[in-house]
C-alpha positions in Angstrom: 0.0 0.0 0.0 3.4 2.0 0.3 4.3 4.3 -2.9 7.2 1.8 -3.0 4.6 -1.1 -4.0 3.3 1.4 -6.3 6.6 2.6 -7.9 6.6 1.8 -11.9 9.9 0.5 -11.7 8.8 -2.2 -9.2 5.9 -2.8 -10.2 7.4 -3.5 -14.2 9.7 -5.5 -12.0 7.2 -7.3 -10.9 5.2 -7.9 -14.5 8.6 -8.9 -16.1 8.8 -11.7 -13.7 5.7 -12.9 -13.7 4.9 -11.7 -9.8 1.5 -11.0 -8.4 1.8 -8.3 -6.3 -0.5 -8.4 -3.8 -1.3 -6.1 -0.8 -4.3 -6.6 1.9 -6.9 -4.1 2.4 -6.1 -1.3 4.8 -6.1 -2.3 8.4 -6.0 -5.9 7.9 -2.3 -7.0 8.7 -3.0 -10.4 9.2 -3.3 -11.5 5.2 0.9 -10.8 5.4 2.1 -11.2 8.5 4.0 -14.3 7.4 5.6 -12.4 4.7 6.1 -9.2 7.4 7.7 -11.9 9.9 9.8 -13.7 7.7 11.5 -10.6 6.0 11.5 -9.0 9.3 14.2 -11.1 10.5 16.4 -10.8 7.3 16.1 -7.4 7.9 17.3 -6.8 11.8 20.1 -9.7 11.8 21.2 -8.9 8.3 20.5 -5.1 6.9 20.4 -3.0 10.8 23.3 -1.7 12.8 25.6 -2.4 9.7 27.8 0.0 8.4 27.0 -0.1 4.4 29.4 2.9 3.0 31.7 1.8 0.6 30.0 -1.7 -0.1 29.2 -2.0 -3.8 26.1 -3.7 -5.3 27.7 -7.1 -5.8 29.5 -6.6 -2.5 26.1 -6.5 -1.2 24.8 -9.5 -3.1 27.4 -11.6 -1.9 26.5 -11.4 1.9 23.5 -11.6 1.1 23.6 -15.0 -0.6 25.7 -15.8 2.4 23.5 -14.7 4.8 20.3 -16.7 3.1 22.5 -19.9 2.8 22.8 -19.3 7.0 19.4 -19.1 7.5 18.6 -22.1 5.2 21.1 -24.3 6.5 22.6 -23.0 9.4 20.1 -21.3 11.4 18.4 -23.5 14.3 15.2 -22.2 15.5 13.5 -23.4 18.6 9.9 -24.5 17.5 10.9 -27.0 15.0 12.8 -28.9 17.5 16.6 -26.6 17.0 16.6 -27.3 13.7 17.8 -25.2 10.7 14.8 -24.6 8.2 16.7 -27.6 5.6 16.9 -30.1 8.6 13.6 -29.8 9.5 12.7 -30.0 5.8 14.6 -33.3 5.9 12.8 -34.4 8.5 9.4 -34.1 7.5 10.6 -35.8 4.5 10.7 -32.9 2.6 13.1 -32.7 -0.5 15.7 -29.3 0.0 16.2 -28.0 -3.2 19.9 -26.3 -3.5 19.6 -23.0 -5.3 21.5 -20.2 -7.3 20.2 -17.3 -5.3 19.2 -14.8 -8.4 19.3 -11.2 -6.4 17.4 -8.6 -8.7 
């Protein structure tokens, strides 16, 4: 609902790739709040209280592909039994699919 979502650029982005865009009606935060908490985190352990001068684009892609390998296969999280999110894939019998991170 933010003039970011609504920015042409993004939202050509978006059309190029074939991505529905979608955003809840006003005051109704619960239709995202999977999406809000799981790019939440990314943001305060990854993107916060860093110092980002002087760190070029595909500087910044790199620790970012670094940092979502961490919190595939490195990150334990209580609920699941301290498991990272690929272990506990593996042991509901879940296939992890190894990707090539493609940062836009």
């Amino acid at each position: 609902r933010g003039a970011r979502c609504r920015w042409p650029g993004w939202v050509a982005l978006c059309e190029r790739r074939g991505l529905v865009r979608s955003m809840s009606a006003k005051g109704c935060s619960p239709d995202n709040a999977a999406c809000e908490g799981f790019f939440g985190r990314p943001e305060n352990e990854f993107f916060h209280y860093r110092d980002w001068r002087g760190v070029s684009l595909a500087e910044f892609r790199e620790r970012l592909e670094a940092y979502l390998a961490y919190y595939r296969e490195g990150r334990i999280k209580r609920s699941p039994g301290w498991l990272s999110p690929d272990e506990y894939r593996r042991s509901e019998g879940c296939g992890v699919v190894k990707t090539s991170w493609t940062i836009i």
